[in-house]
Backbone as JSON, one array per atom type, in Angstrom:
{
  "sequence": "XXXXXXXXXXXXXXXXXXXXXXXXXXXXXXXXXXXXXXXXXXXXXXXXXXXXXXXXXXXXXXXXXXXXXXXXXXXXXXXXXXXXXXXXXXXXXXXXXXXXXXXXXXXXXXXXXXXXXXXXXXXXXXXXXXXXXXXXXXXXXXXXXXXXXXXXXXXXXXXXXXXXXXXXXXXXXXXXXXXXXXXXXXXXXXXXXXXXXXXXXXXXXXXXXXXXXXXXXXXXXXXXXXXXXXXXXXXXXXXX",
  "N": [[192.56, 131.65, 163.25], [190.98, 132.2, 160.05], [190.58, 135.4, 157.98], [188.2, 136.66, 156.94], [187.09, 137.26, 153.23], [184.2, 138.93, 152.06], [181.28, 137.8, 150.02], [178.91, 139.46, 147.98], [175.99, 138.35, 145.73], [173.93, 139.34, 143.69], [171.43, 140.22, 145.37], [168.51, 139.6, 146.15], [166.06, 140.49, 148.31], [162.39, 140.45, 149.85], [159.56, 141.24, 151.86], [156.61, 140.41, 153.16], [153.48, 142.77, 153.96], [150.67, 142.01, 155.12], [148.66, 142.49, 152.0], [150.94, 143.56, 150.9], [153.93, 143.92, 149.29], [157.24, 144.38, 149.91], [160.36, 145.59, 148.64], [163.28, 144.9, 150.29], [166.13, 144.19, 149.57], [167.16, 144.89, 146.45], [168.82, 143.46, 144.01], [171.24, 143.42, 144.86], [174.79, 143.62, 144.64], [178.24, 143.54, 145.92], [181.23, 143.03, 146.98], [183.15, 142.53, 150.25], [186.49, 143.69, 151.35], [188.26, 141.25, 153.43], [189.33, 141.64, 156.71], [188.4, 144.89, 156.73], [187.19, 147.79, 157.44], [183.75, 148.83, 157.19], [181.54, 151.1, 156.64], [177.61, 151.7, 157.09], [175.59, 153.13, 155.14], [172.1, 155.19, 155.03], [168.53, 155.85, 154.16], [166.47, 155.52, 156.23], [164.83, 151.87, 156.28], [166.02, 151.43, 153.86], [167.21, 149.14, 153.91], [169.45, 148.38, 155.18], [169.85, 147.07, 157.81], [168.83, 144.7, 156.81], [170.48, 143.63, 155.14], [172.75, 143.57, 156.84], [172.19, 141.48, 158.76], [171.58, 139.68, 156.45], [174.44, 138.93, 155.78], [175.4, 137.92, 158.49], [173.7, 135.68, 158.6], [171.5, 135.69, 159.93], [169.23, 135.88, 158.62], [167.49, 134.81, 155.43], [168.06, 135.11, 151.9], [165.66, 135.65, 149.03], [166.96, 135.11, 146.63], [170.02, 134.53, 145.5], [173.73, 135.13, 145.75], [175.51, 134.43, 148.92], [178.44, 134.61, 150.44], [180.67, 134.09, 152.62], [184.32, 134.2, 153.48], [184.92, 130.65, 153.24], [182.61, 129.54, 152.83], [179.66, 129.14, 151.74], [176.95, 130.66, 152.34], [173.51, 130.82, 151.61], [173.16, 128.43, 150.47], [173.13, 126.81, 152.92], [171.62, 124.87, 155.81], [168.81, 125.92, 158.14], [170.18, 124.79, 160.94], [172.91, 124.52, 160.31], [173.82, 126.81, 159.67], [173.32, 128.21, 162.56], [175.24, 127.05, 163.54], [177.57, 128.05, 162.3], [177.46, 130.3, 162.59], [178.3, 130.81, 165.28], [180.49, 130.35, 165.54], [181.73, 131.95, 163.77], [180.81, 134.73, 163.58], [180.17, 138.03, 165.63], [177.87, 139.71, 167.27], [177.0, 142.8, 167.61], [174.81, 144.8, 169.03], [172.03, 147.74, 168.92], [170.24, 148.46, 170.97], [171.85, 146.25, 174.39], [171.48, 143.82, 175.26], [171.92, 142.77, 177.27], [172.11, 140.02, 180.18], [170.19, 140.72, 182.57], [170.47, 139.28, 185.64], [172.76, 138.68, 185.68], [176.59, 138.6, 185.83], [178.85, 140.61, 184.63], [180.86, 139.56, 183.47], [179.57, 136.62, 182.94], [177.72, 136.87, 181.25], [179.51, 137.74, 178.97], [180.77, 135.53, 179.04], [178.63, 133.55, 178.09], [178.26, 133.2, 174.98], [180.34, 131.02, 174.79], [179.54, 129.06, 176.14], [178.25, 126.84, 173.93], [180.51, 125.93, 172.98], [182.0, 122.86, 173.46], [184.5, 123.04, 175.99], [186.33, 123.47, 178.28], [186.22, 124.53, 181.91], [188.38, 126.39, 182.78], [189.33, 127.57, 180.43], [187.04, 129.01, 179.98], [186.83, 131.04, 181.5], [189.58, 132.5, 180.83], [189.38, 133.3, 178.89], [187.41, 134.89, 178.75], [188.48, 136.94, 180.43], [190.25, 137.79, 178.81], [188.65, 138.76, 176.82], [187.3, 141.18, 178.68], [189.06, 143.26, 179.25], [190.53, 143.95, 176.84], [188.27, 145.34, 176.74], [188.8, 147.21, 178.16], [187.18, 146.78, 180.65], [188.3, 145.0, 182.79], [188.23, 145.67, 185.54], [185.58, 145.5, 186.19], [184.22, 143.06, 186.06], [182.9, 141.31, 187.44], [180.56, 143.2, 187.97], [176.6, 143.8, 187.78], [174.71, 144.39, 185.16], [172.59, 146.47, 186.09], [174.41, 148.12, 187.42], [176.28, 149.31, 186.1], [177.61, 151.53, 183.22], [175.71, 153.12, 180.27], [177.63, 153.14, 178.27], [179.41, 151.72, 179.35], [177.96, 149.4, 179.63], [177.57, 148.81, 176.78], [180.02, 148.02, 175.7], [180.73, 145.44, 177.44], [178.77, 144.32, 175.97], [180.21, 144.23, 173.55], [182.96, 143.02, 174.28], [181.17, 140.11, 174.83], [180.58, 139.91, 171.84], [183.31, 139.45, 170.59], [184.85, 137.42, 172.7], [184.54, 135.05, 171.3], [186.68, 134.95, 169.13], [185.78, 135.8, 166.43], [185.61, 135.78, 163.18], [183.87, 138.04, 161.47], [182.77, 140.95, 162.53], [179.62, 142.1, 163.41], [177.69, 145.55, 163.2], [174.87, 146.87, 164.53], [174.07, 149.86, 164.53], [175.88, 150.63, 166.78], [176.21, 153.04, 168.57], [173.71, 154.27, 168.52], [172.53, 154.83, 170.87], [174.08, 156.21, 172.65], [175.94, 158.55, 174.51], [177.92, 161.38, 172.95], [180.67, 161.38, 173.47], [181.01, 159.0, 174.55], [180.14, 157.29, 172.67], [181.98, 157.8, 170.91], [184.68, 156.45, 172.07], [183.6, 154.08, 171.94], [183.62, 153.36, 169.15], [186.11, 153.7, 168.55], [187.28, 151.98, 170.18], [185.98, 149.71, 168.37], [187.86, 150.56, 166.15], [189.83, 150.1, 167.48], [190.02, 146.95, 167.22], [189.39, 146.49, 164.42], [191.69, 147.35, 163.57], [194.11, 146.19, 165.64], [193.46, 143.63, 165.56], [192.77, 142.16, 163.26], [189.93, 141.85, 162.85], [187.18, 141.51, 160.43], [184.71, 144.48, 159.89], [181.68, 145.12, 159.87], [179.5, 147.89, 159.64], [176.41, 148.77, 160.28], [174.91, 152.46, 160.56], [173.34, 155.7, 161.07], [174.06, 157.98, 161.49], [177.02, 160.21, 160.27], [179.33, 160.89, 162.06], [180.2, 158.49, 162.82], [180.07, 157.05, 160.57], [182.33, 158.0, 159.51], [184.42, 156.66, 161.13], [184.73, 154.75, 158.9], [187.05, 153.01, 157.19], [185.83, 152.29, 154.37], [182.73, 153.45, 153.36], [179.48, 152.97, 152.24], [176.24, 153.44, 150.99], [173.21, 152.82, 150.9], [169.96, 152.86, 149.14], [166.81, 152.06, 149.02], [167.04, 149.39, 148.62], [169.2, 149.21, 146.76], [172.98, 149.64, 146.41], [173.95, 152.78, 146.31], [175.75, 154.63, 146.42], [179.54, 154.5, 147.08], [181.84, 155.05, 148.51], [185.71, 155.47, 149.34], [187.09, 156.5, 152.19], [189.48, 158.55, 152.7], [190.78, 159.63, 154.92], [190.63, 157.12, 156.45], [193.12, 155.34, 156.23], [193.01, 151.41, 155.02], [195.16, 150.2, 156.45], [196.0, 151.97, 158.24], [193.85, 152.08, 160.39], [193.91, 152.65, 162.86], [192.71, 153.18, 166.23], [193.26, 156.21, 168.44]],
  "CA": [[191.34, 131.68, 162.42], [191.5, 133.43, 158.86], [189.96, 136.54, 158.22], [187.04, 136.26, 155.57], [186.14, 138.18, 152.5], [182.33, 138.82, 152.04], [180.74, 138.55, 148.83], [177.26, 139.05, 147.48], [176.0, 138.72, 144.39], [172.7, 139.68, 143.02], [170.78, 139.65, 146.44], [166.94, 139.94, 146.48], [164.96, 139.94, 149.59], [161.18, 141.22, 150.0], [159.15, 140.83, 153.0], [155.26, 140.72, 153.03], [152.97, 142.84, 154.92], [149.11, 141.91, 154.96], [149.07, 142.31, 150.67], [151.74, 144.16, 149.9], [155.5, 143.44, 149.03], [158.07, 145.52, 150.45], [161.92, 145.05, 148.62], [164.39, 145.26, 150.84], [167.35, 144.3, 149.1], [166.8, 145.04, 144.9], [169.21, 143.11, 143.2], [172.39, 144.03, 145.16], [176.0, 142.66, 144.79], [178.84, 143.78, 146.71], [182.06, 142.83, 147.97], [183.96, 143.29, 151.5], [187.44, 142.64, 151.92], [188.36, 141.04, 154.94], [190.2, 142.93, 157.6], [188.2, 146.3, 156.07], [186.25, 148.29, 158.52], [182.48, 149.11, 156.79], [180.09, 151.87, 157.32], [176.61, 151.48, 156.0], [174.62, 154.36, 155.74], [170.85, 155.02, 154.27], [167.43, 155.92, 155.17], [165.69, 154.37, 157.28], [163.74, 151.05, 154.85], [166.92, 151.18, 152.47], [167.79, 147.65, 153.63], [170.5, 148.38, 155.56], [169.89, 145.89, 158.76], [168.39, 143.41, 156.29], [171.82, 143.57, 154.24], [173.28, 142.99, 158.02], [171.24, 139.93, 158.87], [171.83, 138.33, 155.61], [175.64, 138.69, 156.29], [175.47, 137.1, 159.64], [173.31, 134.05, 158.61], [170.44, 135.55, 161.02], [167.73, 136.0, 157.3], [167.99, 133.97, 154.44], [168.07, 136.06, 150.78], [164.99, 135.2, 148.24], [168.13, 134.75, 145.53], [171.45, 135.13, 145.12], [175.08, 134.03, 147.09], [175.83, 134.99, 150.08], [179.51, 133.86, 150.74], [181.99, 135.05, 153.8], [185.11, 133.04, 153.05], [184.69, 129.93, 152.37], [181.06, 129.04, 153.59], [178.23, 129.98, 151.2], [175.23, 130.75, 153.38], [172.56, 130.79, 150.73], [173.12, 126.86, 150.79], [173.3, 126.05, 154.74], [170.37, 124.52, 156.76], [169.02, 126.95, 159.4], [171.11, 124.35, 161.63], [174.15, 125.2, 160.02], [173.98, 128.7, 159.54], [173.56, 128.42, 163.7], [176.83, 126.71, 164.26], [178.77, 129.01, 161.59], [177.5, 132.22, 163.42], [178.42, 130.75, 166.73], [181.92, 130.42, 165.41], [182.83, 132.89, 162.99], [180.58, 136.27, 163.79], [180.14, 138.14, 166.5], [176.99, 140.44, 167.16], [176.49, 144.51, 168.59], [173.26, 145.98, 168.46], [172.1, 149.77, 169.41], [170.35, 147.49, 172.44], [172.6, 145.67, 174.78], [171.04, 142.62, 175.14], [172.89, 141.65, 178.3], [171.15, 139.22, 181.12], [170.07, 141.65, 184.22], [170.86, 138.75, 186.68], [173.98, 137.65, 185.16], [177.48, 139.93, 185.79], [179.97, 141.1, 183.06], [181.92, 138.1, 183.09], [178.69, 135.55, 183.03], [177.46, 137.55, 180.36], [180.7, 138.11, 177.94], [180.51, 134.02, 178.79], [177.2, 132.93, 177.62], [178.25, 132.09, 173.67], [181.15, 129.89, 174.89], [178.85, 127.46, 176.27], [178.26, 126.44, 173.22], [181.3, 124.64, 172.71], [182.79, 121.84, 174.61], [185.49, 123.78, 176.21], [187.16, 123.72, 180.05], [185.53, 126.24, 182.37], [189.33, 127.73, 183.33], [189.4, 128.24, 179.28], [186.45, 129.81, 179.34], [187.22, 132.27, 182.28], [190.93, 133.2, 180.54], [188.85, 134.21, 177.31], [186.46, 136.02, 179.66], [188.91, 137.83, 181.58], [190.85, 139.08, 178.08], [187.95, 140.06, 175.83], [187.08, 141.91, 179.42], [190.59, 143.62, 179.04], [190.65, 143.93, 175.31], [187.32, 146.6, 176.07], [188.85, 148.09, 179.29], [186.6, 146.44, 181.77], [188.24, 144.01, 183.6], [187.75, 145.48, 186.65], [184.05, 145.24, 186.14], [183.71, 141.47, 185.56], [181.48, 141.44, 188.43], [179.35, 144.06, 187.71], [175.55, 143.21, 186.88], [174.18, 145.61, 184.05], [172.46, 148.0, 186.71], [175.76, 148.85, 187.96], [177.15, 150.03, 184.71], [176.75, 152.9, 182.82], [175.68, 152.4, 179.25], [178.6, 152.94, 177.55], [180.42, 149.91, 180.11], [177.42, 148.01, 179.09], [177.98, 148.26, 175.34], [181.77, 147.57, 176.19], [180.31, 144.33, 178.08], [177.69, 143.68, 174.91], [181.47, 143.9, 172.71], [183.15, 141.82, 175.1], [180.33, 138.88, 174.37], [180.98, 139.59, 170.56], [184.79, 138.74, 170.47], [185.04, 136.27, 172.97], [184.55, 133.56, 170.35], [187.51, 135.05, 168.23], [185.55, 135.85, 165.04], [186.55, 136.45, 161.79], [183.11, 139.33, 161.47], [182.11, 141.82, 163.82], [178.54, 143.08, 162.61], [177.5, 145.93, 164.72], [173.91, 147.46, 163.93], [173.58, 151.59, 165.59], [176.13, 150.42, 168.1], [176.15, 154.09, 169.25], [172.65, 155.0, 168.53], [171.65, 155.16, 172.48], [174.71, 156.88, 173.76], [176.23, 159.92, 174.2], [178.78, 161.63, 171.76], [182.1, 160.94, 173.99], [180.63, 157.32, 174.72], [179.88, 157.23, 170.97], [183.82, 158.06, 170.37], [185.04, 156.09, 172.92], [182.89, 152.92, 171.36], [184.15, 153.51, 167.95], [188.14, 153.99, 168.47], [187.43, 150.77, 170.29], [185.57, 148.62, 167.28], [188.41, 150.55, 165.05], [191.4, 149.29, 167.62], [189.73, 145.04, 166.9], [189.81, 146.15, 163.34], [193.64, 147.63, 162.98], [195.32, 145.84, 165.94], [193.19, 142.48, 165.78], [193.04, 142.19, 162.31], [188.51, 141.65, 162.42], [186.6, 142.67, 159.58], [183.65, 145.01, 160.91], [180.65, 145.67, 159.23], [178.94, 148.5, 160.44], [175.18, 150.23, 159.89], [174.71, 153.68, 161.34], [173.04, 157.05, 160.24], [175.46, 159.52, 162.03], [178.4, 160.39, 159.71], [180.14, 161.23, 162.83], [180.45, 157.3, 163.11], [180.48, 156.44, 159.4], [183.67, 158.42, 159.64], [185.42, 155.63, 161.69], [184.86, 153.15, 158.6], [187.42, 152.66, 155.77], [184.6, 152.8, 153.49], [181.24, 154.22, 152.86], [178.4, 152.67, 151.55], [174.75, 154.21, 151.04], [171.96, 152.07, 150.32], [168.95, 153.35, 149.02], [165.81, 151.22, 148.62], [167.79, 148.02, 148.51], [169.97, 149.29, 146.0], [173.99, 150.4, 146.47], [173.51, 153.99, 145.81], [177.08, 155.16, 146.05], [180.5, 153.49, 147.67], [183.33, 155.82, 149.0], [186.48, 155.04, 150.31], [187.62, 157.44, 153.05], [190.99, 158.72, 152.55], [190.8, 160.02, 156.48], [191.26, 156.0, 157.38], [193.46, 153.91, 155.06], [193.07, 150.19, 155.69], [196.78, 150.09, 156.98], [196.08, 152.99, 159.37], [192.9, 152.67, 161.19], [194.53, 152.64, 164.89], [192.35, 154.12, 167.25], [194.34, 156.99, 169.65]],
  "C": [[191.57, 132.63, 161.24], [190.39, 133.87, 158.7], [189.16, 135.96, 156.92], [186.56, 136.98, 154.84], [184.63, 138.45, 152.55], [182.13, 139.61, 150.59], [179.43, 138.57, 148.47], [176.98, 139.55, 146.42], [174.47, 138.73, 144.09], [171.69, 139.44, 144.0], [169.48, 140.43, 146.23], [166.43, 139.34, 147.79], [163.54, 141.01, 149.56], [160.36, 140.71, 151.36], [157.69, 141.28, 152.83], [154.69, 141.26, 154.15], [151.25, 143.13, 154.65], [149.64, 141.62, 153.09], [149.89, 142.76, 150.12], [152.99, 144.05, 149.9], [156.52, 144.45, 149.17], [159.61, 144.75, 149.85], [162.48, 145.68, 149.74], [165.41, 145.51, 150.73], [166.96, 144.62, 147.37], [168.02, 144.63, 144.27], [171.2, 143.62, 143.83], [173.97, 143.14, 145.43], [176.89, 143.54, 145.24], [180.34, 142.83, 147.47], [183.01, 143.75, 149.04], [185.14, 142.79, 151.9], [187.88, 142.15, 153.47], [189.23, 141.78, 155.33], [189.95, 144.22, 157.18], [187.32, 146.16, 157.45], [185.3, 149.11, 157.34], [181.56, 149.78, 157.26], [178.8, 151.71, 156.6], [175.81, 152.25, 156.03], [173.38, 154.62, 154.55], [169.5, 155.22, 154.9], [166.72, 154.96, 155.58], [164.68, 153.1, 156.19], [164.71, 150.94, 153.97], [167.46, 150.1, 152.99], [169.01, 147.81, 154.61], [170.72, 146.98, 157.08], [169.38, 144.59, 157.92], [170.11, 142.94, 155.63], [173.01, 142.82, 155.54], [173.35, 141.76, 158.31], [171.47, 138.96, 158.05], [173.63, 137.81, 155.35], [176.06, 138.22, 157.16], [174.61, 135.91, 159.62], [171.85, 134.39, 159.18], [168.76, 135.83, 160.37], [168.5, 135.08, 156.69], [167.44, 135.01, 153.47], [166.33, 135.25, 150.26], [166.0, 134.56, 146.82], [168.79, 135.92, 145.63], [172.4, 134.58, 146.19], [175.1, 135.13, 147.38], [177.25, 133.97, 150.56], [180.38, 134.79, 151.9], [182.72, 133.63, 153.62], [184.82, 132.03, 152.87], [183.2, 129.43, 152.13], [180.0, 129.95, 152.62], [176.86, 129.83, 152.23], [174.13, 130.87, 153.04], [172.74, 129.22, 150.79], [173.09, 126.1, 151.62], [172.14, 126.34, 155.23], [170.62, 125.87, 157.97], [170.27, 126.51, 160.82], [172.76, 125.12, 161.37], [174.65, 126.48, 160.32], [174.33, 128.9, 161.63], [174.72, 127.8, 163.89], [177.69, 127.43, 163.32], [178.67, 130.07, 162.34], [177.86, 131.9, 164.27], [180.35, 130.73, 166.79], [182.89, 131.63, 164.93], [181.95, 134.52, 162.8], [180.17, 136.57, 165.34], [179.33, 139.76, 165.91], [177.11, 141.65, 168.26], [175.52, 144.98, 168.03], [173.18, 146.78, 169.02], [171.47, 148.81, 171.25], [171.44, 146.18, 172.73], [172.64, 144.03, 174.72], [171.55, 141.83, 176.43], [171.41, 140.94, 179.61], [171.33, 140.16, 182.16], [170.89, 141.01, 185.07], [172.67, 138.39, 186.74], [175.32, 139.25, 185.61], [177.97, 139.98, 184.69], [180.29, 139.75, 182.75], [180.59, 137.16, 182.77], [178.38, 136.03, 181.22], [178.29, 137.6, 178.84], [180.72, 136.06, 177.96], [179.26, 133.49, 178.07], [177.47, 131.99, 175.73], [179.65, 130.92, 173.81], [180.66, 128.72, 175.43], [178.3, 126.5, 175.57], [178.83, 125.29, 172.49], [181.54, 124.07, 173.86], [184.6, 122.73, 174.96], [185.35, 123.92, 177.85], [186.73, 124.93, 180.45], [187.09, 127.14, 182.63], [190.13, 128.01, 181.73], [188.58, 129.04, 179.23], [186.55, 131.09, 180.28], [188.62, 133.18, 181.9], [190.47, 133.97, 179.41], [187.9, 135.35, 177.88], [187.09, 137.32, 179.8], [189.77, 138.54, 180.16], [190.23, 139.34, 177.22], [187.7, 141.23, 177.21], [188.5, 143.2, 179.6], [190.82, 144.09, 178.25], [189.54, 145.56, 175.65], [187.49, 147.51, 177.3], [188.31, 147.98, 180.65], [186.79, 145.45, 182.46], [188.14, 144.27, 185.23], [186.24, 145.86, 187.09], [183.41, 144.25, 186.23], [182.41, 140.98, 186.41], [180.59, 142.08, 189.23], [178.21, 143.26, 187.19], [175.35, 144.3, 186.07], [173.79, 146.84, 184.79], [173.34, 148.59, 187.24], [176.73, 149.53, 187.07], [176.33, 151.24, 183.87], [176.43, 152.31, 181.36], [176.26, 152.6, 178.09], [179.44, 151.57, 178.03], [179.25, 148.96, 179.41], [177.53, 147.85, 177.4], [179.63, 147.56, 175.11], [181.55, 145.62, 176.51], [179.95, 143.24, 176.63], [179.33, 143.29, 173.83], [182.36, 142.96, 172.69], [182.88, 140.0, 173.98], [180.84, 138.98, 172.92], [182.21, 139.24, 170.21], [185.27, 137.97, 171.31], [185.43, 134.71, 172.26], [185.4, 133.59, 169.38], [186.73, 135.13, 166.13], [185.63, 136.44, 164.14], [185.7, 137.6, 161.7], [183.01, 139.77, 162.82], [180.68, 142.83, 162.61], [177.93, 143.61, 163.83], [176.29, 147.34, 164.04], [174.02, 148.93, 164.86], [174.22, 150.97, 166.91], [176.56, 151.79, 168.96], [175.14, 154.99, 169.28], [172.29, 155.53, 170.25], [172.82, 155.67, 173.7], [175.18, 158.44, 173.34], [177.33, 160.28, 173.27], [180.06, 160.88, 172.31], [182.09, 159.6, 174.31], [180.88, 157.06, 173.68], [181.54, 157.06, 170.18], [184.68, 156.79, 170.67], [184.77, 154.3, 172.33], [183.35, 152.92, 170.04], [185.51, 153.44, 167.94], [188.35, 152.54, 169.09], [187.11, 149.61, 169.03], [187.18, 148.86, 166.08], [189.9, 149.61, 165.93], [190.81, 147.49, 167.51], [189.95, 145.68, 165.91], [191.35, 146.33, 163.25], [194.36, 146.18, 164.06], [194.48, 144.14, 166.12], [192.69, 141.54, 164.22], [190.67, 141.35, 161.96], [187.86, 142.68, 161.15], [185.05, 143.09, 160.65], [182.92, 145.73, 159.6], [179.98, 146.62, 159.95], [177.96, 149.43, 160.01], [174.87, 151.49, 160.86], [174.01, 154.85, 160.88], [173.67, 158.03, 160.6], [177.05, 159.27, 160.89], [179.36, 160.79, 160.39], [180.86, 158.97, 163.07], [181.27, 156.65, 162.13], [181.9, 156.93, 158.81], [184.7, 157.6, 159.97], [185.7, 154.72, 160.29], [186.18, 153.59, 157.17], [187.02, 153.2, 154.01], [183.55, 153.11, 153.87], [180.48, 153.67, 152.08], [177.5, 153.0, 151.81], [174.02, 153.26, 150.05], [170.93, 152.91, 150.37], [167.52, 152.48, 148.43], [166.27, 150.41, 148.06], [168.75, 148.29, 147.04], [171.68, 149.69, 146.18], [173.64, 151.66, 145.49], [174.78, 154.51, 145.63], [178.65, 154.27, 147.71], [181.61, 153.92, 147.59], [184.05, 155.2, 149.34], [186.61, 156.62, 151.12], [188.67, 157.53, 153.08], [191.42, 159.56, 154.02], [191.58, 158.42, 157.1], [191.61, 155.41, 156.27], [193.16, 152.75, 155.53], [194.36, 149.87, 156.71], [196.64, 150.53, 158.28], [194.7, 153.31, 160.3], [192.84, 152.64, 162.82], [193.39, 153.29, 165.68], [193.37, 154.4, 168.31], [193.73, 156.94, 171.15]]
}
């Protein structure tokens, strides 16, 4: 599968509440090269999960393109947009999202049922994203049996199963602890270096936004400023 730039060009979004008009995004263009690891940082209302959302297909803009390699997503039916995300991103949020009843493995399975695909394919993809995040001898764990660093591990799992070119991963260390927090990060950076995913990533801890490549700060839907980090080159972002 090839890796996918991400570009956006002049993106407006506003969202109504009762009479009054809230921007989200103000006019914002932006590109991400593929295989970069992305921090997104900003106060709280500066757009930053909307900017997310409209990169994974899961909003639509008011105007402007929205392209990740070749696929403009400002032009694709809500249909569409659901079979591109099911292929080519893969979702972490600060909640887990996993099924109580279900174990690791059921769980890290759920978006492969999607396609037409052999169940002892879909248990070999199981068993090495489960592998890939350290937990294969968890697979049949349910969620209350894990701690909730294994279950974001689990929730990571589910997001690279499907081999996709993004990884967008909203406060995926808002709800743990610091050494979890570490631990969860050196992992997203070893998919970017040794699996070659680009990773978008919103956070407000600069202990996080540290992991990314770059630095971006949105401020009331605007790019406010856009570091690189000379801590992680693109070349060198290994996690130890």
């Amino acid at each position: 599968m090839s890796a996918a730039d991400i570009e956006l060009v002049d993106l407006h979004k506003h969202y109504r509440k009762g009479r009054i008009d809230i921007p989200a995004l103000d006019g914002l263009s932006l590109t991400i090269d593929a295989g970069s690891f992305v921090a997104i940082m900003g106060p709280s209302g500066s757009g930053k999960s909307t900017l997310l959302h409209l990169i994974g297909g899961l909003d639509s803009a008011d105007s402007g393109i929205i392209r990740v390699g070749e696929y403009r997503l400002d032009r694709m039916s809500e249909r569409q947009l659901t079979a591109w995300r099911s292929r080519h991103v893969g979702f972490i949020f600060q909640m887990y999202h996993l099924v109580p009843v279900l174990t690791a493995a059921q769980n890290v399975e759920l978006p492969l049922l999607l396609f037409r695909m052999p169940a002892r394919e879909r248990r070999k993809r199981v068993a090495t994203a489960l592998e890939v995040v350290g937990l294969a001898d968890r697979m049949d764990h349910r969620p209350n049996q894990l701690s909730g660093g294994q279950e974001q591990r689990v929730a990571i799992a589910r997001a690279i199963v499907t081999d996709p070119d993004v990884i967008l991963a909203d406060e995926p260390t808002g709800d743990l602890d610091a050494r979890t927090s570490q631990e969860i990060l050196q992992l997203l950076s070893l998919l970017n270096a040794e699996f070659g995913k680009t990773i978008v990533m919103v956070t407000h801890d600069p202990r996080a936004a540290a992991f990314g490549q770059r630095i971006l700060h949105l401020d009331k839907g605007v790019l406010d400023r856009d570091e690189r980090n000379p801590a992680r080159p693109a070349a060198a972002a290994h996690a130890h």
